[in-house]
C-alpha positions as a printed Julia matrix, in Angstrom:
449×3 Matrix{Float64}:
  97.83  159.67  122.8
  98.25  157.42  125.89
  94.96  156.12  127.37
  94.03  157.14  131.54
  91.42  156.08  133.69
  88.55  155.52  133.26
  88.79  155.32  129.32
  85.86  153.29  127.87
  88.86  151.88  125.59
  90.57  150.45  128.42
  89.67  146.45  127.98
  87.2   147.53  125.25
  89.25  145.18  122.92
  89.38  141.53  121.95
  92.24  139.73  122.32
  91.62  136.6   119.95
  91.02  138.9   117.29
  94.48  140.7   117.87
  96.54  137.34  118.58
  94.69  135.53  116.27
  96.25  138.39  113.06
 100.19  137.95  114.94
 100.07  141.12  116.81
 103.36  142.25  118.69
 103.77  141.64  122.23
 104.12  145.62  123.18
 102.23  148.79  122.42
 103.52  151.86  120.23
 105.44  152.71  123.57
 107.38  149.67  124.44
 104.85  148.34  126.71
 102.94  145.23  127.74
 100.24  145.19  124.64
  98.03  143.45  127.0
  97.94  144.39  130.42
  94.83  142.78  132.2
  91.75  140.3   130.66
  91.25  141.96  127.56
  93.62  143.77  124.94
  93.0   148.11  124.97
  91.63  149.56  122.44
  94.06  152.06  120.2
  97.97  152.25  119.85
  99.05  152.33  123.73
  98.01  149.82  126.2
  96.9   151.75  129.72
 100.05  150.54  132.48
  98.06  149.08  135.4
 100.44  150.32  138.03
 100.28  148.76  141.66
  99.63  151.16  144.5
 101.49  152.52  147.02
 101.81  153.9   150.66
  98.17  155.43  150.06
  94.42  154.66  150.66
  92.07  153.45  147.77
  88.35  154.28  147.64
  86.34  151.96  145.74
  82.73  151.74  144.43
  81.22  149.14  142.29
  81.1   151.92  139.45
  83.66  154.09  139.93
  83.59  157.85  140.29
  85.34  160.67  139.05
  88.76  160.31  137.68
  88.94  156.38  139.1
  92.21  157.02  140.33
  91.14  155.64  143.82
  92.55  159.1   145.37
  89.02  159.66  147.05
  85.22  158.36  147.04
  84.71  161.34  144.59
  87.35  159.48  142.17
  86.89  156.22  143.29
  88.42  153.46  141.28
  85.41  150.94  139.72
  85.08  147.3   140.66
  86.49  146.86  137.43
  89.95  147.17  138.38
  90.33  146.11  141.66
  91.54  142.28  141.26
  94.6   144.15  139.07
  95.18  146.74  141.55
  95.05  145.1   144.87
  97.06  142.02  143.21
 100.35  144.31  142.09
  99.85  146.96  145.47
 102.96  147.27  147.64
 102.7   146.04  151.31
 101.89  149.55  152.68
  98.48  149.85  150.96
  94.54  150.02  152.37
  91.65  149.6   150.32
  88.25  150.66  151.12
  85.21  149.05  149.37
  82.12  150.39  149.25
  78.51  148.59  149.49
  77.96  146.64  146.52
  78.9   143.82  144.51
  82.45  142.67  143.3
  83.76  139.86  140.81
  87.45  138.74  140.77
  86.93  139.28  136.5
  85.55  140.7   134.38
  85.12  138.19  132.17
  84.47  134.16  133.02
  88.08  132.93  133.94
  87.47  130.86  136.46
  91.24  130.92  138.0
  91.18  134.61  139.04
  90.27  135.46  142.36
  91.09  138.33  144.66
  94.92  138.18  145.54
  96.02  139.87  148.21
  99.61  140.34  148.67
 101.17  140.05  151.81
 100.71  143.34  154.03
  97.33  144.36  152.25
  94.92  146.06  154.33
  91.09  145.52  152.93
  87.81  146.76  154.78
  84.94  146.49  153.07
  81.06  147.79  154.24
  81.74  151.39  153.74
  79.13  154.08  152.54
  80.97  156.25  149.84
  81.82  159.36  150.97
  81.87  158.53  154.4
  83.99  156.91  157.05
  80.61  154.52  157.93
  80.69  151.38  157.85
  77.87  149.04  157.5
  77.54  146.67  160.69
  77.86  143.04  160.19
  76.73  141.16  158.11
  79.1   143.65  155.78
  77.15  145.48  152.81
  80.18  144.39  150.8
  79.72  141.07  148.85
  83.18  139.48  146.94
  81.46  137.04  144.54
  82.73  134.32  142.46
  79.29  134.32  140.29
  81.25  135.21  137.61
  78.82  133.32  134.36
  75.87  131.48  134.63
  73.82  131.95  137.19
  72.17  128.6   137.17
  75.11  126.75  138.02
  78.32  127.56  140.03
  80.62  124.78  137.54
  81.57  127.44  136.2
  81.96  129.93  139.13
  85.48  131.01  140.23
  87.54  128.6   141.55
  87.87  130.53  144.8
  87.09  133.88  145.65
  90.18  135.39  147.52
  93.37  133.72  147.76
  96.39  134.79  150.21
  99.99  133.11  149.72
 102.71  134.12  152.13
 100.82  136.37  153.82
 102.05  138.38  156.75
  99.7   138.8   159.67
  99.58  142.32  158.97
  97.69  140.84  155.8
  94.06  141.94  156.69
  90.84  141.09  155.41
  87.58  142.63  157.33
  83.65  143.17  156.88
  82.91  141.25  153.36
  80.63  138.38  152.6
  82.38  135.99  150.69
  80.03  133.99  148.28
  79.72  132.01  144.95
  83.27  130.03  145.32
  83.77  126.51  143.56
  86.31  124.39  143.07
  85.35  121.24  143.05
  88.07  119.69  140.69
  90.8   121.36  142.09
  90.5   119.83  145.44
  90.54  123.08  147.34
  88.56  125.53  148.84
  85.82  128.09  147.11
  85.38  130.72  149.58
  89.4   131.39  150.13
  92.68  129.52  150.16
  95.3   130.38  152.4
  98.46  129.15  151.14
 101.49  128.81  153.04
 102.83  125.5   151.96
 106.22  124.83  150.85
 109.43  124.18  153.39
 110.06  127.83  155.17
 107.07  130.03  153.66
 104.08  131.0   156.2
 100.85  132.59  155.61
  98.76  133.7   158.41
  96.33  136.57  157.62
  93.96  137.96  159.71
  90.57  137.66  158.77
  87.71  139.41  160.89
  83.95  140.49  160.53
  83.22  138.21  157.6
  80.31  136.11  156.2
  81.62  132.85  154.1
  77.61  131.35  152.3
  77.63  129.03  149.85
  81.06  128.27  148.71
  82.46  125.03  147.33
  85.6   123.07  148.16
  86.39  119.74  147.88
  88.88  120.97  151.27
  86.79  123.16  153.63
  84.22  124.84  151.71
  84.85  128.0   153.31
  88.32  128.4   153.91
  91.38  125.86  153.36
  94.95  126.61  154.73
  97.33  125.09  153.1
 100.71  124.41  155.56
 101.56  121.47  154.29
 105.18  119.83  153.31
 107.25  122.01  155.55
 104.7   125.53  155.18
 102.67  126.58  157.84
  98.95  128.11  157.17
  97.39  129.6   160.45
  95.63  132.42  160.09
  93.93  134.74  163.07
  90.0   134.37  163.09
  87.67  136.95  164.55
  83.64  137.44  164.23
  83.94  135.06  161.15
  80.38  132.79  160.3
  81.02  130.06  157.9
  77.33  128.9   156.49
  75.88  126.43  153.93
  79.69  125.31  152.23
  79.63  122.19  150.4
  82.88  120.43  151.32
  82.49  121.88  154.98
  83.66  124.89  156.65
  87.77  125.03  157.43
  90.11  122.44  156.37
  93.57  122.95  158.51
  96.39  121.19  155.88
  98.95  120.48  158.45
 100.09  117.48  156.19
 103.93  117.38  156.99
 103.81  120.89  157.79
 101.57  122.99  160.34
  98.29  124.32  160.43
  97.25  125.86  164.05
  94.47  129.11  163.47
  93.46  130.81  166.0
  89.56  131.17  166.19
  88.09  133.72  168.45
  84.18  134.25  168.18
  83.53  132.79  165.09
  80.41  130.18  164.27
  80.66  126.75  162.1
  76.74  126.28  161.31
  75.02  123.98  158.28
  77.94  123.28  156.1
  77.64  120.37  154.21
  80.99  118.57  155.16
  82.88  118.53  158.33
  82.4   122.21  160.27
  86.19  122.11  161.39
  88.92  119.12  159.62
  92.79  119.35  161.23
  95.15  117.23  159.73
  98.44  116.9   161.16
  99.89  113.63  159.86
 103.12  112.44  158.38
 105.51  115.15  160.9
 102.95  118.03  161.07
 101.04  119.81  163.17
  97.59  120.97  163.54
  96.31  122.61  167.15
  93.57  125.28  166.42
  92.87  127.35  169.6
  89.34  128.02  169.57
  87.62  130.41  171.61
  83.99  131.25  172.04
  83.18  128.86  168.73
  79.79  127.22  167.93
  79.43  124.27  165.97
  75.92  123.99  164.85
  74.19  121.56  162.35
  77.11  120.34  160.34
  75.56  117.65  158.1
  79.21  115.52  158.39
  80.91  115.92  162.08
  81.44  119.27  163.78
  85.25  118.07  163.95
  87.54  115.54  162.65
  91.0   115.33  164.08
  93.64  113.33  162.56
  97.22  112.97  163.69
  98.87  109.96  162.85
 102.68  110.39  162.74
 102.2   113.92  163.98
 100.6   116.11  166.04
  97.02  116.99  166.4
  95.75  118.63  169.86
  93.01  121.31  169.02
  92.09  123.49  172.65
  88.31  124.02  172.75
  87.38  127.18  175.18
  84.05  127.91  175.73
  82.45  125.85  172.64
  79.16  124.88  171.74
  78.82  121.86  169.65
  75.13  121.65  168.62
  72.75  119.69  166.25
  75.52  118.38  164.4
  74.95  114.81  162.12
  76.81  112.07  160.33
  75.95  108.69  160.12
  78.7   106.71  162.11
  80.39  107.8   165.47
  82.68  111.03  166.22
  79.33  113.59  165.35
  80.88  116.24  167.62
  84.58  115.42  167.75
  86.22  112.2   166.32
  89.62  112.08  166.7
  92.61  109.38  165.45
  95.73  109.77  166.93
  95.14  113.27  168.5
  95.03  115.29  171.74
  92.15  117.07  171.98
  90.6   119.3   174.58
  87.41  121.04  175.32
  87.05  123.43  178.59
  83.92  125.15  179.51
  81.72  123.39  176.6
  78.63  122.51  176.01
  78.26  119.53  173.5
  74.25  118.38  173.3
  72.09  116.81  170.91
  74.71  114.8   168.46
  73.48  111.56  168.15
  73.89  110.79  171.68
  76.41  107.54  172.17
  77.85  108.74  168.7
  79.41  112.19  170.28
  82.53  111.38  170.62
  84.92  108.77  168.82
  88.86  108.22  169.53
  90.87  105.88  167.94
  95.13  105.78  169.46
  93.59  109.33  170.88
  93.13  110.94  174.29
  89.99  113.95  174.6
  90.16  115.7   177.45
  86.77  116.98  178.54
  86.9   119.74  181.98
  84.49  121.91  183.0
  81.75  120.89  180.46
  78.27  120.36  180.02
  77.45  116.7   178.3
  74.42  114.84  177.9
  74.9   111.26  180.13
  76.13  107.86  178.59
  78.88  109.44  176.11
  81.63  107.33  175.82
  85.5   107.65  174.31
  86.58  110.39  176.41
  88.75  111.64  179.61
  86.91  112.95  182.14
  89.08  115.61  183.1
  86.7   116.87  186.0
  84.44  119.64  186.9
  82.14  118.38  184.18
  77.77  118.35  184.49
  75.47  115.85  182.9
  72.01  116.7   181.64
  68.96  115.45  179.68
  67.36  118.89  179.6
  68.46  120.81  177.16
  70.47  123.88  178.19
  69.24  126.04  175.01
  66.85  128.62  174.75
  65.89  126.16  171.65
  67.03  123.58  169.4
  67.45  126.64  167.12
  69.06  129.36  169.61
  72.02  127.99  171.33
  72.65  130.76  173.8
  71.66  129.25  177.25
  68.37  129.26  179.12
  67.81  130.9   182.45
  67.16  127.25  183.96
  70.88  126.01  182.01
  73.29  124.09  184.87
  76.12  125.32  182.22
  75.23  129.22  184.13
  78.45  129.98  186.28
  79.89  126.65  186.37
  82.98  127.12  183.81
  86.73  127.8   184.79
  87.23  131.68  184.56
  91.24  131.43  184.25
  91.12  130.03  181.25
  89.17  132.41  179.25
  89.93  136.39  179.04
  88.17  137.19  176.18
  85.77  140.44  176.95
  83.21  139.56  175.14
  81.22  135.99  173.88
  80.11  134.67  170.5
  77.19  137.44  170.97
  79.24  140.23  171.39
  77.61  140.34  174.93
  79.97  140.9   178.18
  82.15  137.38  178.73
  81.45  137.11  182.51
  78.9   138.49  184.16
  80.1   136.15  187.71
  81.93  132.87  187.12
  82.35  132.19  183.28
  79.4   130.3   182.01
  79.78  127.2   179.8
  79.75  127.37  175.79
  80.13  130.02  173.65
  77.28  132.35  174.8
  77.49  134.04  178.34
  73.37  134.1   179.98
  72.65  137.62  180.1
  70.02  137.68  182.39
  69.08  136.53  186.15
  69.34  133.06  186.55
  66.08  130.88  187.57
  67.48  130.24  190.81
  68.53  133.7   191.93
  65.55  135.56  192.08
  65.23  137.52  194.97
  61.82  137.57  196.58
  61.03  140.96  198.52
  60.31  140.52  202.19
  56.74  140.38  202.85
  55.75  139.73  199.54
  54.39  136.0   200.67
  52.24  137.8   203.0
């Protein structure tokens, strides 16, 4: 009698024990004998079949049948690195609160596929069509074995290859990637390397914390040798990744994301690396982005026989650190520029560093005496600091950065706060001043006596 979900006997077996004796390579029906991480108990081996053109409901535990058709028979967390990684192009999964692993076991090179055309939302409350606000109630975890130590975490967490920008990924935390021998990323690789293959997912309302990489921590897109990796970025924070936040692998290739709303804070590593040597091409667009306390550079551009010319709109670059010059943007045979910024507080003289490079700075807030870049005009110099704090970098009501950006270059509706984008001119950096400005009160007539 052929097994069905959600059999106890479905990977209740052990595979060593079964190889070890010789065992066939099908079940008593001509199948695979093992399907998925571990071997089924009995004579037939349960046919993990990929979905299609449906919705899948998913809990951490399953419900019901576990056929996915509904929360009431939602498939378990158990099954979901199998089912999203075989699902045709046409198919949406929705997670539930809760906790998932890419195994079920501790085999560190599975992670989360998803195939190009793969819709996933996660931050739902089964049995509802509510979904938790961010941060997402959703967690994908590469914790997969001892919790002591992440050497033996998952190498990364979710990994796209190919994928169509209809590829979606929206409201998870991502958590508990490291690959630290591999030389990629922990949180999740992009790949779209390889001459005439492309990969640009769209990833939105996400958390990356305390991934891994040896490239970008947090997420590495891989375009290189003739591939192109540029995904689509919205209401994405990248926080405490060791080996920094995004690596852009334009290496003979491209690698050019798009970054709308999204903040870079306290990696450990550079926030933002492009590379777009030997022929490629790496020029990010980033729009309403804050770079805040990166231990190593907020961003390193590098484009020597290539092309590297990121476009900063509306950035803050904040609080960042490294011990030699470039802290906010060093650059080596790149184009750079930044438009309505604000860049404060990174080691002074050290800001800025450009070797064979121009940066283009217009319409910015910078602290005086910076060196190494174009003044591209329009641009204010301070020694007060424009923050609320050295901790809060939305602007003060006393900030010169208050209506003094370029509004044609920014239609975005909203700023890195989610609050309107203009409330008059277009303000400077990533957060638009909400309030009435120090010096635009209106005092009533007669009230001086």
């Amino acid at each position: 009698m052929q097994l069905r979900l959600p059999s106890p006997a479905i990977n209740g077996g052990g595979n060593a024990a079964y190889t070890g004796i010789g065992g066939p390579s099908t079940d008593l029906a001509g199948g695979p004998r093992i399907m998925y991480e571990r071997i089924d108990m009995g004579a037939f081996e349960y046919q993990m079949a990929g979905f299609c053109n449906k919705v899948v409901y998913v809990t951490p535990g399953g419900a019901g049948m576990q056929d996915g058709s509904s929360w009431a028979n939602a498939l378990s967390s158990s099954f979901l690195q199998e089912m999203i990684s075989t699902a045709c192009s046409s198919v949406t999964f929705l997670l539930g609160a809760g906790l998932y692993k890419p195994t079920i076991g501790a085999d560190r090179s599975r992670s989360f596929f998803i195939p190009s055309g793969v819709q996933i939302y996660g931050g739902y409350v089964a049995g509802t069509t509510t979904c938790t606000t961010f941060p997402s109630s959703t967690t994908l975890s590469g914790e997969i074995a001892d919790l002591s130590t992440n050497w033996d975490n998952s190498n990364y967490v979710v990994k796209f290859k190919n994928a169509s920008s209809q590829t979606r990924l929206d409201g998870v935390v991502i958590t508990g990637g490291s690959d630290k021998l591999l030389d990629t990323s922990g949180g999740i690789q992009n790949d779209g390397s390889g001459s005439g293959n492309s990969s640009s997912p769209s990833l939105t309302n996400i958390i990356l914390i305390r991934n891994d990489g040896f490239y970008g921590g947090g997420l590495y897109n891989m375009g290189r040798n003739g591939g192109n990796a540029s995904p689509m970025l919205t209401n994405v924070l990248f926080i405490n990744n060791a080996g920094g936040g995004i690596y852009n692998d334009g290496y003979a290739g491209t690698s050019s994301p798009v970054l709308t709303n999204v903040r870079i804070e306290a990696n450990y590593g550079t926030g933002m690396h492009n590379d777009g040597t030997e022929g490629g091409t790496s020029n990010p667009v980033l729009t309403n982005v804050c770079f805040q306390g990166n231990e190593h550079r907020a961003i390193r551009n590098i484009g020597t026989n290539g092309t590297c010319s990121p476009l900063l709109t509306n950035v803050t670059i904040l609080n960042n650190t490294y011990h030699s010059p470039g802290v906010a943007v060093y650059s080596t045979a790149s184009t750079p520029r930044l438009i309505n910024c604000v860049v404060f507080r990174n080691k002074g003289s050290q800001t800025f560093y450009s070797s064979n490079s121009t940066l283009t700075v217009e319409y910015s807030l910078l602290e005086p005496g910076l060196t190494d870049y174009t003044d591209g005009g329009n641009n204010i110099t301070t020694t007060i600091s424009p923050f609320v704090s050295d901790n809060d970098p939305q602007l003060n009501a006393c900030s010169p950065a208050i209506d003094a950006g370029n509004n044609s270059l920014n239609t975005t509706l909203t700023d890195l706060a989610g609050n309107p984008r203009r409330q008059r001119t277009i303000d400077m950096g990533a957060f638009e001043f909400q309030g009435t400005t120090m010096g635009m009160v209106t005092i009533p007539d007669g009230f001086l006596g």
